[in-house]
C-alpha positions in Angstrom: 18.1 3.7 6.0 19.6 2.2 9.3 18.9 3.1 12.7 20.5 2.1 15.9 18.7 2.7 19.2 18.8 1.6 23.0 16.0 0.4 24.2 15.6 0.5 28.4 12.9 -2.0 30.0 12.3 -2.1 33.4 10.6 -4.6 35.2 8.1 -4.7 37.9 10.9 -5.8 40.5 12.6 -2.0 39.3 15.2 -4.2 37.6 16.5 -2.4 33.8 18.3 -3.7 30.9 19.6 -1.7 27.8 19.8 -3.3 24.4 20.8 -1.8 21.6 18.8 -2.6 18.6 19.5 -1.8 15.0 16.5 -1.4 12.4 17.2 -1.4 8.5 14.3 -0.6 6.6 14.7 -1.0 2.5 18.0 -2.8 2.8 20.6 -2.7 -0.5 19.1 -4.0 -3.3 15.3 -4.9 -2.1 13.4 -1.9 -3.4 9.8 -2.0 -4.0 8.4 -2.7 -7.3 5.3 -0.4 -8.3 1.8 -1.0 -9.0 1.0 -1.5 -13.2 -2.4 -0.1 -14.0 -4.4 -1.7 -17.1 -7.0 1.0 -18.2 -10.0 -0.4 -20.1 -11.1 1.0 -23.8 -12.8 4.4 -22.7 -16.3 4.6 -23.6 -19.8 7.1 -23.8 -20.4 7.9 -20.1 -24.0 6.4 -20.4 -22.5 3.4 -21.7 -21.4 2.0 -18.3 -23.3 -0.5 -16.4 -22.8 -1.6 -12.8 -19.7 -3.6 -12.2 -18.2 -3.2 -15.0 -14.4 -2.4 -14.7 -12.5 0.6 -15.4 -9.0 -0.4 -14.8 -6.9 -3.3 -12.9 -3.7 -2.4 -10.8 -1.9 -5.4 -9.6 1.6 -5.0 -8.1 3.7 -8.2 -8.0 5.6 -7.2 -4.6 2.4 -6.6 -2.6 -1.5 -6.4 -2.0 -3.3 -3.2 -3.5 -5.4 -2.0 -0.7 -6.2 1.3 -1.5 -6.6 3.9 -4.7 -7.2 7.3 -4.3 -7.2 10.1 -7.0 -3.5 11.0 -8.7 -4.3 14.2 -6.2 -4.9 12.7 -3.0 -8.9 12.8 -3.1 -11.3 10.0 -3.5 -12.4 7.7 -6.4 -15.6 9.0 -7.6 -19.1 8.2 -6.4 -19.9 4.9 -7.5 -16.4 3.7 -8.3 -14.6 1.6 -5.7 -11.1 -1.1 -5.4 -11.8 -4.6 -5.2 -8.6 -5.5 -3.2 -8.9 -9.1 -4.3 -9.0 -8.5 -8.2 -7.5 -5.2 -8.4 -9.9 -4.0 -10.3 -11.4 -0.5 -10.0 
């Protein structure tokens, strides 16, 4: 959306000036494009080994730098985001 404000400053002297300033955020036809998710083959649980990846997320607009669970908590113990390669 678009927002239009006036913004006061006042200087040490006691001196003001008024601007009006105008923010866009998400202007027509810029909209963000979402994260893809690549889920490895699923496995026996005592199959895993250290390091080994679970998924990749990359998102072509934008750094990943965070993944929680679809319902807000936190990746399980022992999983974690590797913001550089996207892989979880």
């Amino acid at each position: 959306g678009t927002y239009t404000v006036d913004i006061t400053t006042t200087d040490a002297n006691g001196g003001t000036t008024t601007q009006t300033v105008t923010l866009v955020f998400d202007p027509a036809g810029v909209t963000d494009i979402e994260a893809v998710y690549v889920v490895d083959a699923a496995q026996a649980v005592d199959t895993y080994t250290a390091g080994e990846s679970l998924a990749a997320v990359s998102d072509a607009d934008g750094v990943i730098t965070s993944a929680v669970l679809a319902n807000g908590t936190s990746l399980p113990a022992g999983t974690s985001l590797d913001p550089v390669t996207g892989e979880i």
